[in-house]
C-alpha positions, 0 to 999 in steps of 0.5 A: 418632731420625732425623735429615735435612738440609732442602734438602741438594739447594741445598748439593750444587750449590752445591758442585759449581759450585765444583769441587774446592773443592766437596767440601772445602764439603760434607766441612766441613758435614757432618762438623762437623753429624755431630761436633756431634750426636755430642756432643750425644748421648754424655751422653745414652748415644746413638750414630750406627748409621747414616748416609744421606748427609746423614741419620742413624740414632740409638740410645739406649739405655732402662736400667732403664725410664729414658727419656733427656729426649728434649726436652731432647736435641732442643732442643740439637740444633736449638739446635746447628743454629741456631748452624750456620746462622748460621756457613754462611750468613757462611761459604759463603752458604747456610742449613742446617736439618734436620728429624726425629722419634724414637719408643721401641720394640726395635730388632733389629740384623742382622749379615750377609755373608762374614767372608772379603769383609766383614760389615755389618748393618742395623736393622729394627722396626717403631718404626722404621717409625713414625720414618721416616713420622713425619720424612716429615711434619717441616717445617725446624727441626723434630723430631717425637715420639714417634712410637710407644711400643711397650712393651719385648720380653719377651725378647732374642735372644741376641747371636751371636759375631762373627770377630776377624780383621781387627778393625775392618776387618771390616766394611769392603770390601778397597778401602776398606780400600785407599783410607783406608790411602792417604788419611787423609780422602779426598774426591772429586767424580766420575762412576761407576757406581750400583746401587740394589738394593730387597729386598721381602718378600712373605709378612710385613712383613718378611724373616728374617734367614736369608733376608737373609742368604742373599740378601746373600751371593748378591749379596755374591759377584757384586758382589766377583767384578766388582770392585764395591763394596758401599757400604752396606746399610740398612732405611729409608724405602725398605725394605730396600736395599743401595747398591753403586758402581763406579769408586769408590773406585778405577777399574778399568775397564769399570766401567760394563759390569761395573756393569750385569752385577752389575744384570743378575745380581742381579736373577735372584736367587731366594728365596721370600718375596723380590722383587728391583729393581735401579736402576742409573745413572752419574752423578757424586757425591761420594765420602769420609769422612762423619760424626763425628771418632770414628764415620763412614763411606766415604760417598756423596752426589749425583745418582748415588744419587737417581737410582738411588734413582728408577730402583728404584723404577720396577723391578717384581719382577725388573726392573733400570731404567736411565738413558739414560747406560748405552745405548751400553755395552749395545748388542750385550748386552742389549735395553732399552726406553724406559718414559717420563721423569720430573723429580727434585728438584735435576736440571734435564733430566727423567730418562729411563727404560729397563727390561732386557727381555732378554740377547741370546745369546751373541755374537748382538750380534757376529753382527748387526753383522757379518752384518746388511748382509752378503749370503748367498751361498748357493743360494736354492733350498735356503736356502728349504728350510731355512727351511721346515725351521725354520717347520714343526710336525716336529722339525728338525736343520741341521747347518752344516759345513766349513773355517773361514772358509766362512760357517757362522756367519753361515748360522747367524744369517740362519736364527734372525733371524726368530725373533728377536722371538718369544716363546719365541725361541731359546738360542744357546751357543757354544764357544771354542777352549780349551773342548776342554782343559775338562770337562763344559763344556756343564754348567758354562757352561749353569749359569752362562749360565742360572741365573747360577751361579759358584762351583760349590762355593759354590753346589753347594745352590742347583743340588741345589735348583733340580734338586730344584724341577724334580722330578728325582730324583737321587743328590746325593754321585754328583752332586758326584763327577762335577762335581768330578772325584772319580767312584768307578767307571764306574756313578757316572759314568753316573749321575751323567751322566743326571742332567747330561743331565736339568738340561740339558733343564730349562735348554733347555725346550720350545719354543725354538729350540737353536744350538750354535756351534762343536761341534768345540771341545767337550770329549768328555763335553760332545759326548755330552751335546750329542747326547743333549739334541739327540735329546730336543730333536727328540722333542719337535719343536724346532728345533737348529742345529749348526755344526762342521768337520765332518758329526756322524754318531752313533748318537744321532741316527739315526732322525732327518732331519737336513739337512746344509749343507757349505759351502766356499771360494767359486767363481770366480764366487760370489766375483765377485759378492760382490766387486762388491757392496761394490765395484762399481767394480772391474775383472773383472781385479782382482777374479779377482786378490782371488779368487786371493789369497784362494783364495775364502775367504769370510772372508778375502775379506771381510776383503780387501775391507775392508783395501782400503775403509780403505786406498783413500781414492779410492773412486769411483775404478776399481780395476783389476789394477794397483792391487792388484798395487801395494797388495800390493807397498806392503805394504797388502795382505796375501796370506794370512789370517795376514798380514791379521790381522798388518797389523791388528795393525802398524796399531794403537796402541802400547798396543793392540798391548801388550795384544794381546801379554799376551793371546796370551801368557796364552793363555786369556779374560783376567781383568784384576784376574788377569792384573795381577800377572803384568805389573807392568813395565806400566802397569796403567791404560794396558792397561786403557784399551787393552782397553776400545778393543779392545772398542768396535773389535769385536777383542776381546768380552765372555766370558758369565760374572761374573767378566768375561773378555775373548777375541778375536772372532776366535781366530785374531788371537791364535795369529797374533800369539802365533806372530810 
């Protein structure tokens, strides 16, 4: 039997019109209803299996062919019904009907998930198909059946053993273990972050539950490894779905980002026989514990839900749909576009639809904030040599080189730009500075960054088979020597090595451009790795770019017309010009001054120029030799990089400068939910909302992994704050 609340919609907002009193409105509705069907069942031999907000699943039991008098028990339950809606109506102002149906059929329950996270399980068969399409058609106040009678099944499945840790805990997530162990009965009306997520089967009416399972587990460990909170997983009129929050029942910042990353991830899950949709909004909801005094649940109901609920199933195959609400967190990450708008039950604007086309590469979204406005000062002669280089049919490799701060970056950008919108476009990877203390990097990254690989030793199947589906052939106890450190011998190593080299050129096809930023952090394995790839790149008459410190002259590479571009501090001249394009009214006498102090570092003088646009309000005034010999003496302006980047330091809020310093400290990508044990002097709350204005400063930026790391954009910000 299901049951529905009719016009729930009403209730809901008049809940939320009564603020914080709103939710003691809705807790006190539902869970009265759910107690008073909860009794009315139990002679029958019935229970609640599954709640839906405001609707409920139930299961009764046929022994030995007796059929419980379904009349009879759906007559108490509109009867009850009746009696609540004179009571609401005297009590808060507003009726309250349901409506359903109920058939007779065998029902096949699906236990599923990681013991170590937490299980849940869902229900399927097709009387329960019939059930569902049957209440669809109930008016208010009526409950319809049967809706089927399919005869019993001829056998049972032998019931399976369940763990026993943990106990009833088992099947709930760790952080609603937390929040009811905090609050007997918590309640709550707030924002966060929804995800709807639609599984379809595409060979049979429904999916094995193998193949559930294996999926559930993907997106299991995604969702846990980004503090997220599976909520609920059902078979219902909808399908197959797995409801998951962030925010809720705790905040831990980034919530939204972090949301949208698991959205993204899911949706590249692949297992035959399963398509994927994703629906993922931020909105505000209700929060709490819903049901009947001996079986209820942590519970969600609101705007929150329906909309992502709509956003699902405007996704195709694959495809992850978005509100609107989600666009300013995005910018820099991923590329959406507007597919129209739609009108939702209960919600006066009309919903306004976006899909995810893309993830930019890697740091692209910095890249294009930073160089975008910023000129290219650079031999124009010879930057058309290298788009010509770029535009034509052969092989081409760039090599970018020279002392940090020279403009490799953003010569690197200004060549990929017009390629940006083409299809294949191009894969960009960029190192970090501790990548040189990693091994094998190029490897681990490219999987996780390309296939959404994390737990290589959880996964270590999906990468043997996503090899084994690209046609390669390989020793597959060679290959886990060498991903987890244990080669036997030299041979092995090699082995194993070409057949890294072969993942790799699956990873980067064909076709697309390859940007490799920052070759001089690599690990050695993964530099010879780099070449090998870029040599059968260019046989294949792609196009690579390369930025480094310095020229890379390997035996990998000869044959091939590689054009080298050694950058360096600029002239006196060059940096002249630059100087009088953000600051045209300057003195030549100050501006040669600029150049002294920054000794022509392109960077460093871009960053100069940019301390003093913040820190000169008068900025149509001339600014002659004199006002920066006394900016520099008020300490405003600072002579050397270091000193720069401690000023940007001095100039930022307390909390802020706080979180800088236990970043530099921990040294590394900082993992939040890692780095809070380390730091239980401080409010845990106040670093992560000085993180999250760090990020919007463009200080610090996201990592490319699940787990979601953060590092600074400029590296040296945090050995200069570490050294002080």
């Amino acid at each position: 039997m299901f049951l529905d609340v009719s016009g729930f919609t009403k209730i809901t907002e008049a809940a939320t019109s009564g603020g914080h009193y709103g939710v003691e409105l809705i807790t006190n509705v539902l869970n009265r209803y759910f107690g008073d069907v909860d009794k009315i069942i139990k002679p029958h031999g019935g229970e609640i299996v599954k709640y839906g907000g405001d609707a409920c699943l139930i299961i009764l039991p046929i022994n030995d062919r007796q059929l419980p008098d379904m009349q009879q028990l759906c007559r108490e339950v509109l009867e009850q019904t009746a009696v609540l809606d004179v009571r609401f109506q005297k009590e808060y102002g507003f009726g309250f009907h349901i409506h359903g149906a109920w058939g007779i059929g065998p029902v096949k329950l699906c236990v599923v998930g990681e013991p170590k996270w937490h299980l849940d399980y869902y229900l399927t068969s097709p009387a329960l198909e019939a059930v569902y399409e049957l209440a669809e058609k109930a008016e208010a106040d009526e409950l319809l059946g049967p809706a089927c009678e399919i005869p019993p099944t001829p056998y049972l499945l032998e019931p399976q053993k369940l763990p026993t840790s943990r106990s009833a805990n088992l099947f709930l997530p760790q952080d609603i273990v937390r929040k009811l162990s905090l609050q007997s009965n918590p309640a709550e009306l707030r924002n966060a972050s929804v995800l709807f997520i639609k599984l379809v089967p595409t060979q049979s009416d429904d999916i094995d539950p193998e193949d559930y399972q294996t999926v559930y587990r993907k997106v299991q460990s995604i969702v846990v490894k980004n503090m997220g909170v599976i909520n609920k997983i059902d078979y219902t009129d909808k399908g197959y779905i797995i409801l998951v929050t962030f925010g809720v029942p705790f905040v831990y910042g980034n919530d939204i980002f972090r949301a949208f990353t698991v959205a993204h991830r899911v949706s590249r899950i692949r297992r035959t026989g399963i398509e994927i949709s994703v629906g993922i909004t931020y909105s505000n909801a209700f929060f709490g514990v819903i049901g009947a005094p001996k079986r209820y649940e942590y519970g969600i109901i609101g705007n929150a839900v329906n909309i992502a609920a709509r956003l699902m199933n405007f996704a195709g195959p694959g495809e992850v749909c978005l509100s609107k609400e989600l666009l300013p967190y995005l910018v820099g990450r991923f590329e959406t576009h507007y597919l129209g708008s739609t009108s939702l039950k209960g919600i006066k604007e009309p919903l306004d639809i976006y899909k995810l086309v893309r993830e930019l590469p890697p740091r692209w979204g910095n890249l294009a904030q930073e160089y975008d406005s910023d000129p290219l000062i650079y031999d124009s002669e010879a930057f058309a040599g290298l788009q010509h280089g770029m535009s034509s049919d052969d092989g081409f490799l760039c090599v970018i080189h020279g002392s940090p701060g020279t403009g490799k970056s953003q010569m690197a950008y200004k060549l990929c730009k017009p390629y940006w919108d083409s299809e294949p476009a191009f894969q960009m990877f960029v190192a970090e500075p501790h990548y040189s203390a990693l091994r094998l990097e190029i490897f681990f990254s490219s999987m996780r960054q390309e296939l959404g690989i994390i737990h290589f030793r959880d996964e270590f199947d999906s990468i043997t088979a996503w090899a084994k589906s690209k046609g390669i052939i390989f020793d597959e106890k060679m290959l886990k020597e060498l991903v987890f450190g244990r080669p036997s011998s030299v041979g092995r190593q090699e082995a194993a090595l070409q057949t890294v080299l072969e993942m790799l050129t699956h990873l980067y096809p064909e076709g697309r451009i390859l940007v490799i930023e920052n070759y001089h952090y690599f690990d050695l394995q993964s530099r010879r790795l780099i070449l090998q790839l870029v040599r059968h790149k260019l046989y294949q008459r792609d196009k690579v770019i390369i930025t480094s410190l310095d020229m890379i002259k390997d035996e990998a590479l000869q044959g091939f017309d590689i054009r080298e571009v050694k950058l360096s501090n600029w002239t006196l001249d060059t940096a002249q010009e630059y100087i009088r394009h953000f600051v045209p009214n300057i003195t030549s006498h100050a501006s040669q001054r600029l150049f002294s102090i920054s000794r022509g570092n392109p960077r460093f003088l871009r960053d100069l120029l940019s301390h003093i646009q913040k820190h000169w309000a008068a900025s149509s005034d001339l600014i002659t030799h004199q006002i920066i010999e006394d900016m520099r003496t008020q300490g405003l302006l600072p002579d050397d990089l270091e000193n720069l980047l401690q000023a940007q330091y001095e100039s930022l809020p307390p909390d802020e400068q706080l979180y800088i310093r236990l970043a530099s400290i921990f040294g590394k990508p900082v993992n939040l939910s890692e780095v809070e044990p380390l730091f239980t002097r401080y409010d845990f709350a106040r670093t992560v909302a000085a993180s999250e204005s760090l990020l919007a400063k463009g200080i610090l930026k996201y990592e490319e992994t699940d787990v979601q790391l953060i590092s600074f954009v400029n590296p040296l910000f945090s050995e200069t704050v570490y050294r002080s």
